[in-house]
C-alpha positions, -999 to 999 in steps of 0.1 A, spaced: 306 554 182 342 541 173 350 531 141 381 501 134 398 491 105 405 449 111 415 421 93 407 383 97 432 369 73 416 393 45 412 424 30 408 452 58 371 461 70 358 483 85 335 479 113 316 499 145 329 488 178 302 478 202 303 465 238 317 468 269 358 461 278 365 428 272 328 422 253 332 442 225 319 429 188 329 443 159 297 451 136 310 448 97 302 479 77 305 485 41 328 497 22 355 530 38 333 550 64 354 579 54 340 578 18 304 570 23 277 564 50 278 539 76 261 514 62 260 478 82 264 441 70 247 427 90 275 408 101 294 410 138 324 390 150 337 393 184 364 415 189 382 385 209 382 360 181 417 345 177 418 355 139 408 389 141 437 418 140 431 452 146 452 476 122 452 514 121 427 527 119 432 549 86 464 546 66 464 581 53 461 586 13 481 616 15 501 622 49 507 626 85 512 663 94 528 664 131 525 695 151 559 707 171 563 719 207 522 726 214 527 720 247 543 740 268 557 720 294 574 697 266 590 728 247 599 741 283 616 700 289 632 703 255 647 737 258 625 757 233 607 786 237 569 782 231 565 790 188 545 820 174 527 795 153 523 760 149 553 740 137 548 713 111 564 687 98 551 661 78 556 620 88 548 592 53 521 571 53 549 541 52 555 553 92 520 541 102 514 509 120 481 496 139 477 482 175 500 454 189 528 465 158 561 464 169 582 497 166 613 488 152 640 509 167 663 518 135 695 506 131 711 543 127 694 560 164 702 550 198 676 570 214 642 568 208 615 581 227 577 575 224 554 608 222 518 600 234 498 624 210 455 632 202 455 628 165 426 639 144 414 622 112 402 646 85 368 636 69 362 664 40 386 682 16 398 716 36 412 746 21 418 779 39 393 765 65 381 789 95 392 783 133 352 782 135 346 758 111 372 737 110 359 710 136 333 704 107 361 689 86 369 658 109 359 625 111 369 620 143 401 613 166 423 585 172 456 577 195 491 581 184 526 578 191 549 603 174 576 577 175 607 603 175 648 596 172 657 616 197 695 620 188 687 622 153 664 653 157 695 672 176 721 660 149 695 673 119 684 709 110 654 687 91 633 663 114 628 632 78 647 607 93 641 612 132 605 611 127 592 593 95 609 565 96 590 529 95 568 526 121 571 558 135 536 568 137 516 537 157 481 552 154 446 531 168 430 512 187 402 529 162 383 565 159 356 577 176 339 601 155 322 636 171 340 637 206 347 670 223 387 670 227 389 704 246 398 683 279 410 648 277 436 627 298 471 620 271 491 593 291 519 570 278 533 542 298 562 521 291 562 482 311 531 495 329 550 528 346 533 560 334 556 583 319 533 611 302 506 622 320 487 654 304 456 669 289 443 683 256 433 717 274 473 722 276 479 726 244 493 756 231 472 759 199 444 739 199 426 716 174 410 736 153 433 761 152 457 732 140 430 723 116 425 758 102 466 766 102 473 735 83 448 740 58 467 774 48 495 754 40 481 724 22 449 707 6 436 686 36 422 654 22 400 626 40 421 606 57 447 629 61 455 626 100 471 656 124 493 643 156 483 674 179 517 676 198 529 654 233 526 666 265 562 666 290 572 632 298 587 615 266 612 594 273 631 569 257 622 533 247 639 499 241 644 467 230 616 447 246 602 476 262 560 477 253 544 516 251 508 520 257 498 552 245 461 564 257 439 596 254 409 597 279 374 587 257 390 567 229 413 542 240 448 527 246 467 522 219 498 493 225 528 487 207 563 463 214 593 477 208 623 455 190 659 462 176 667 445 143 704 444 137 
C-alpha cells in the first residue's frame, strides 16, 4: 500500500496509490491515515490529472530528527570516525517540502549538497520504546533528502542553519506502510548521473535501534519522521541542477534546485 498526501487546488487529501507506473489513481480516503483507519471515499482521480499536486507526504506536527554519520563509508568520506551512538539533530517542520518543490539554495551557503536518506514516519506516541518493539511504532517509510550546507556545517559547532533551513528536508513521493527496510537500494542522482548509490543493510545503527534511541531522548509523536542517515556519495548541487532521490520499494522522490538572490 502507499499512502499520498495531494492537492487539486484544495485542502490536502489523503489518498492510497494504486496502479501501475504511469497508471496510477489516487483512491480518496478520509480524513489523516495517521489518526484513524483507512477509510475510502469512494472517489479516485488519476494520478496524471493536470490539477493534481503531490505534496509530502506528512508535514510533521512536531519535528524532523536527522541521524549523523550512520553510515560508514560517509563518516569515512567526511573524515569522522564511526559514533558510539547515534547522533541527532533535529531539522523544523518549516524545512519540509513535497515532490517536484524546488530547494532553494540560501543566499548565505555556497555549497550545498543533497543527502539521499530512508526516513521513517512514526504512527503511535513512543516513549523509552524497545529495539524489539520499536518497528510497532511506525507507520511506514518515505524518501528524503537531508538537504545539507555543506560549508556551513564546517564553519558551525551547531548544525541549525546548515540543515534546517527552508526546504531542507524534500520528503515523498508518499509512504508505504509495513515494508521490511533491512535491505533496500538508497540512490540520488543529480541531471540523471547517479551520485549515491547504497543500501539500508549499511547502516551503522539501524532502524529500530534509531527508533528505540530517539525515543530515550524525546516523546515520539505520530507524524514525527526520522531521516536514517545517507550513504557515501553526497555531493554538491546547483542552480538548475534537479536531484532525484530514490530508496528501492517506495519510490523516487524529485526536486529542482534554484538560487534566489
Amino acid at each position: 500500500m502507499r499512502i499520498a498526501r495531494f492537492s487539486t487546488g484544495d485542502d490536502p487529501r489523503y489518498a492510497m496509490v494504486d496502479g501501475e507506473p504511469g497508471a496510477e489513481e489516487l483512491v480518496v480516503l478520509r480524513g489523516d491515515p495517521i489518526f484513524m483507519p483507512v477509510q475510502q471515499t469512494g472517489e479516485t482521480i488519476p494520478l496524471n490529472r493536470d490539477d493534481v499536486r503531490l505534496l509530502a507526504p506528512v508535514i510533521p506536527r512536531s519535528k524532523v530528527i536527522g541521524v549523523g554519520r550512520n553510515y560508514a563509508d560517509h563518516a569515512a568520506e567526511m573524515g569522522n570516525e564511526l559514533p558510539a551512538v547515534p547522533i541527532l539533530f533535529l531539522k523544523p517542520n518549516t524545512s519540509v517540502i513535497g515532490p517536484d518543490d524546488p530547494i532553494v539554495l540560501p543566499r548565505w551557503s555556497h555549497e550545498v549538497h543533497h543527502e539521499a536518506e530512508l526516513a521513517v514516519v512514526i504512527g503511535k506516541v513512543t516513549k523509552d520504546v524497545s529495539p524489539e518493539h520499536a518497528l510497532e511504532r511506525v507507520f511506514g517509510f518515505t524518501v528524503a533528502n537531508d538537504v545539507t550546507a555543506r560549508d556551513l556545517q564546517r564553519a558551525e559547532p551547531q548544525w541549525t542553519r546548515a540543515k534546517g533551513f527552508d526546504s531542507s528536508c524534500p520528503l515523498g513521493p508518499w509512504v508505504v506502510p509495513g515494508l521490511d527496510v533491512d535491505d533496500l537500494a538508497v540512490l540520488a542522482r543529480v541531471n540523471g548521473t547517479t551520485r549515491q548509490d547504497g543500501n539500508t543493510s549499511q547502516m551503522v545503527f539501524d532502524v529500530a535501534q534509531l527508533i528505540a534511541f530517539a525515543s530515550q531522548v524525546f516523546t515520539l509523536l505520530p507524524g514525527d519522521v526520522i531521516l536514517t542517515g545517507t550513504p557515501a556519495g553526497v555531493g554538491p548541487i546547483v542552480h538548475g541542477d534537479v536531484v532525484e532521490v530514490e530508496v528501492e520499494e517506495i519510490g523516487v522522490l524529485r526536486n529542482p534546485v534554484v538560487r534566489r538572490d
